[in-house]
Every structure is written in C-alpha cells, then in structure tokens.
N, C-alpha and C positions, 0 to 999 in steps of 0.2 A: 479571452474569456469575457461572457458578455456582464455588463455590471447588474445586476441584480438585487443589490441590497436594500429595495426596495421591498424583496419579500421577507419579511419579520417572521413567519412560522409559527406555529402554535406556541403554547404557555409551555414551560419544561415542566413536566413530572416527573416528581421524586428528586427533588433539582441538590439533596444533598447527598446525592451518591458521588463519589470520585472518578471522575473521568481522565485519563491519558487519550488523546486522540493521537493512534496512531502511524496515521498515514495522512500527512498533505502535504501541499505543495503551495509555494509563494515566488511569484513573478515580477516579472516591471522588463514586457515588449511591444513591440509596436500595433500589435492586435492581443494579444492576451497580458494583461493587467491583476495582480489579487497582489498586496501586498500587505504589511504585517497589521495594519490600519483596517483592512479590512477583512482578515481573520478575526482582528479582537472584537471587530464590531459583531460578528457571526458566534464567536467563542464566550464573549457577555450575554447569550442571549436568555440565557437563566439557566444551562448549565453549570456545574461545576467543574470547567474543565482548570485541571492544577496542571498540566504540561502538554506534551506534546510532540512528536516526532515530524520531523523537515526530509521531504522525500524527493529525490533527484529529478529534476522535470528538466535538463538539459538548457537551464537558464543562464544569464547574464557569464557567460565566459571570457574568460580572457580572450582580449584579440589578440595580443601579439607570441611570439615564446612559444615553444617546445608543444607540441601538441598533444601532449600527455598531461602535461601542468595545466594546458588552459583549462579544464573541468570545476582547477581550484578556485576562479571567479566566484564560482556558485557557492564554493563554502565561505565565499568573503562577504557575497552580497545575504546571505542566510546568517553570519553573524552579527552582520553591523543589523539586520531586521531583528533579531533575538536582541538586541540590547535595547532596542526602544520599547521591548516589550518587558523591559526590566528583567530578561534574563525568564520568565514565566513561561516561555513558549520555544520552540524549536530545540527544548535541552537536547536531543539526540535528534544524530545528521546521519541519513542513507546519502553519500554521495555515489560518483558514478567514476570506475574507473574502466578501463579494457584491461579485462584478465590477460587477454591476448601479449600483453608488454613486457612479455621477458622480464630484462635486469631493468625495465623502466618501469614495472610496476611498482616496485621498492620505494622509487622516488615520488611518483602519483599521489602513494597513499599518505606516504608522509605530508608530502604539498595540503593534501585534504585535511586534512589532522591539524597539520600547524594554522593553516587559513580558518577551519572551523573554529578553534576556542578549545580546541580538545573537544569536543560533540561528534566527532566521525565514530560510529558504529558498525556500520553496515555500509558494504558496495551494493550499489544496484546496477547490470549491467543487463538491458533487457532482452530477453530470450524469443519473445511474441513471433511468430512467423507465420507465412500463411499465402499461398498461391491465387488467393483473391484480396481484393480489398474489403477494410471489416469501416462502418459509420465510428470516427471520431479518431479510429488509428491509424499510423504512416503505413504505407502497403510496403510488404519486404521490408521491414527494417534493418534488421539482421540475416545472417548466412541462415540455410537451413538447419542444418545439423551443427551448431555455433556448441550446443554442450557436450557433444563428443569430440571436439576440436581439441588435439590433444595440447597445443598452445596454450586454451580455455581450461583446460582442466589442471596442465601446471600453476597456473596462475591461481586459478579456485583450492587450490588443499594449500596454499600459503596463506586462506585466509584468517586461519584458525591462530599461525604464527603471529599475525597480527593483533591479536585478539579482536577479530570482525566475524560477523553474518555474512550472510550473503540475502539480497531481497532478491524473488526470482517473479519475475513481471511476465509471465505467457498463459498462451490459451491455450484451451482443458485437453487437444488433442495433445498437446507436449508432455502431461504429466508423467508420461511412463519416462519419456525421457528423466524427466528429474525425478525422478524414485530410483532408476541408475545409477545421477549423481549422487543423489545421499545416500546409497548404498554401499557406494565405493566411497565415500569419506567422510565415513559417519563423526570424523571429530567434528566440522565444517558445518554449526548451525543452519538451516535453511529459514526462512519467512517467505512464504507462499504470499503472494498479492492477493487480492480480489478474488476470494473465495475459488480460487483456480482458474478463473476467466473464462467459465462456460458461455459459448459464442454461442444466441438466439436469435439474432435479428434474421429479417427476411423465410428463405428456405428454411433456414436453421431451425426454427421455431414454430416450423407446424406442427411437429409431433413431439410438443413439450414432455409428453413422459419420457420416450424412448431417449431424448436428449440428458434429460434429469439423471437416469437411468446409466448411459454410458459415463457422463460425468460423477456420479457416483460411485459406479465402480473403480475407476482409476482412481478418484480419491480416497478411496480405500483402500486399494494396494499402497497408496503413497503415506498412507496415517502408519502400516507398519514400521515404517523408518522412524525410529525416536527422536529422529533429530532435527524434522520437518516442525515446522510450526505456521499456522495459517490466521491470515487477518482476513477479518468480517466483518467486507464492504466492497467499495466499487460496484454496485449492484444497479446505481443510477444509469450505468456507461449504455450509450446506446449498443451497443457491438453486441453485449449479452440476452437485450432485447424481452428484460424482466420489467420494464416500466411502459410498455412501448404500445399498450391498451391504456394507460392512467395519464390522468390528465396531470400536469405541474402540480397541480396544487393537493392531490391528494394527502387525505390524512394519514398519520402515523399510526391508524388501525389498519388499515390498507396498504402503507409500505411493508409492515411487519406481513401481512398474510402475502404477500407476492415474495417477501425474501426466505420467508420461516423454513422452504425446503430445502435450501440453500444453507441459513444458518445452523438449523439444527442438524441438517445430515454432518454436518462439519464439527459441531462440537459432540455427537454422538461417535464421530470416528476417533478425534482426535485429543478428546478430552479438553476442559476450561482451560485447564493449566498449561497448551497448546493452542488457543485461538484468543484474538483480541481481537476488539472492535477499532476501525478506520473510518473516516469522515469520507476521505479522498475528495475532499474539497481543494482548490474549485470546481474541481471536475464535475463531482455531481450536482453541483450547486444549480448546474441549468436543468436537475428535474426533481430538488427540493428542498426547502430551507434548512439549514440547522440546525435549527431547534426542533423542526420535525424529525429529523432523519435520525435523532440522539435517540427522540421519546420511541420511535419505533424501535431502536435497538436493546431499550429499556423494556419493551413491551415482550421481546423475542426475549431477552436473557430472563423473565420473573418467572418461570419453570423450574429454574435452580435454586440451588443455595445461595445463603447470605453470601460466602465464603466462595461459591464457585462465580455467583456476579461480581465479587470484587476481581477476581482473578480475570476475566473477561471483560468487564471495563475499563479496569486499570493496572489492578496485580502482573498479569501476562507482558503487555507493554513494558513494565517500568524493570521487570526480570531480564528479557530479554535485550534492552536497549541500554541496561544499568542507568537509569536515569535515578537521581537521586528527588 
C-alpha cells in the first residue's frame, strides 16, 4: 500500500458525532505497509472515531505449525497493534478461518479467539469469484461455487454455536448465492462487505444504469433475509469503477454524489438498523483521504434521523460486533 499520509483531507464536519469504523485493515509486508501508527494518524484527523473493527487481510501468519492455526498470527499481530493504541482501536476482530475444516475448525477458531484478546467476532472467509480478472483483486481466489460446498456450509451454520458473523466479501453477481445461504440458516448473522461489490470498471461500466439496476435488484431480494446486514463503503476499489472519472482529490460533495445510489438504495432496502458505515482503509486510501471519505458519509447519512445516523455511524457496528 502506497504511503500517502501526506494527504490530510478536508476539515471533519459535525466532528462530534460518534463514529465506529467498521471495516479496516492493518499490515506490516514487504510492499504493503499501514500499521496502527498510521491509522491513528488518519483516525485523529478530526473525527471522532471511539473504536473500530480489524478486518482479515491475510497478513503476518504464522510460518511454521498446522495450517489452520497459522491464520492466528494475524489475531496476535492485530493485538499487540490494538494495545499501542491503548486498547481505542481494533476492539472487534473479523479473522479468517476455512469453513471447509471439519473437526479442525473447532480448533482455528479457538486459536483466533485466544490469539485476538478475546476480540474475534466474525469469520471472513472470501467468497469473490469471477472468470476474468477485476483491477486490485487476486483472479480466482476461491472455488466457484465455494458457498454451496456442502464442507462450507457445515462449517457456516456452526457459526452461530460460536457465537460469530460471518463477513461475506463477493461481487454482486454472487448475491443470489448468499440470499441462499441466509436463507437456509437464518440463525447465522451475515455482514455483506462493500455495499455488495458491484463490479464497474472497464466493459462493466458503460451502462451504469442497467448495472445499478441489476445490482439493485439482488440486493433486494437479499435485504428479505433478516439476517443479512450490509456495510457502506469500499466504494473507492477500483474493480467497482465508481471513482474511475474523479480525480484523488476530489471533494466530499462529490464522493457523496457518486456513492448516494449505492448508499441510499442499501439503507432504503435494508433499514439503518442493518447498514454501517466502513473506511476500508488502506484500501481506499489510494483514492481518498479520511477525513474526506468520513464528511462524505456524513453528508449521505443527514437525510435521516438523529437516531437513524447514530445507528449507521456507529449504533449498527457496535450492535453487531458487541463492542463495548
């Protein structure tokens, strides 16, 4: 990730509203670098962010030992960064296991659990698939049909016994698939990533209605399921191809107008009390500051109630992730 902290972002408006950011991620590899140092410098920057959720980016793992345990590197390297932040930041941990492990998921999640501090929440094990390659994602990451995998789905309806989420990280052509799964086990909280990962770039993105359009209606069949809940953000990514006319630096009047049909179709289907706002820093960091990307979302939530922006700033996060 490339260093950027050079771009400071606009002033924060309405900087005493309460924010949980709930989606990012914190590194330390040989090309991508963000660590908790350089969250807080981005998280000061006139926000008031009070916490924060730590989202599995498949970093620092164990090298050696059982290869189900090594995932728990990441909830050791994500604790010891949460204590220099005095404990203010990463309170809740999406770690990453393979539902696929049988009698070895039992032990995974434990590992995660005991390595985190107690802050494990939520698995994220990513779903993303796709017969070409998308700008900024691994091509093929996963099997195709990985969530009808009947291995995958024993693994998923234990996650409830754990008392875990599940984050479900895929693009918008999968949703049917995951209306499926929360169909079939509706005890099994879900958190939809990145507004469902409608894929714009290139082809994808000539006929921005018809695209909005299809993506919209899947997310609509998928808001029926009560059990589904959706974060709003990741909108920077190139792969969706919503930023891909604006320059870096645009303003937070103009991030809000390029995300608004995005945000709002998603809190129109799914209610406040089901969406929360996410940074997904570093990631979007290479196409805008902080403190901008906050006031934009500030900008998208002041339609609602006092009551319905606390629930989508922070309320929703702090419910579903039990962050105290």
């Amino acid at each position: 990730m490339e260093d950027d902290t050079s771009r400071s972002g606009e002033s924060a408006i309405e900087p005493e509203l309460p924010i949980v950011d709930a989606h990012h991620h914190l590194m330390d590899g040989s090309t991508h670098r963000y660590r908790m140092a350089d969250f807080s410098v981005d998280a000061c920057s006139g926000h008031q962010i009070e916490a924060s959720v730590f989202v599995e980016c498949r970093t620092m793992y164990r090298k050696e030992g059982p290869p189900h345990l090594r995932p728990a590197g990441e909830a050791e390297f994500m604790a010891a960064e949460a204590a220099s932040s005095g404990g203010r930041y990463c309170q809740g941990f999406v770690g990453y296991a393979d539902l696929r492990g049988g009698e070895r998921l039992g032990k995974a999640i434990a590992a995660l659990a005991s390595a985190s501090g107690g802050r494990l929440r939520s698995i994220r094990q990513p779903l993303r698939w796709s017969e070409e390659a998308m700008p900024g994602l691994p091509h093929r990451l996963n099997p195709p049909w990985l969530m009808q995998d009947p291995d995958f789905r024993a693994g998923f309806a234990t996650l409830a016994d754990y008392g875990l989420t599940f984050d479900a990280f895929l693009i918008h052509w999968q949703l049917g698939d995951l209306a499926e799964l929360a169909r079939r086990y509706p005890e099994v909280t879900i958190v939809l990533n990145h507004v469902g990962g409608p894929v714009g770039f290139g082809d994808h993105g000539r006929d921005r209605v018809a695209l909005l359009a299809d993506w919209a209606q899947r997310m609509a069949s998928l808001s029926a399921c009560g059990n589904v809940a959706v974060k709003l953000g990741g909108m920077g990514m190139p792969f969706m191809g919503i930023l891909a006319d604006m320059a870096g630096n645009s303003s937070s009047e103009k991030l809000a107008a390029a995300f608004a049909p995005y945000v709002h179709r998603c809190i129109d289907l799914f209610g406040p009390e089901r969406c929360l706002f996410e940074s997904n820093f570093p990631v979007d960091r290479a196409a805008v500051p902080y403190s901008t990307l906050w006031n934009a979302f500030k900008i998208l939530s002041a339609r609602y109630t006092a009551e319905e922006r606390r629930a989508l700033l922070s309320g929703t996060a702090r419910r579903l992730y039990r962050l105290t």
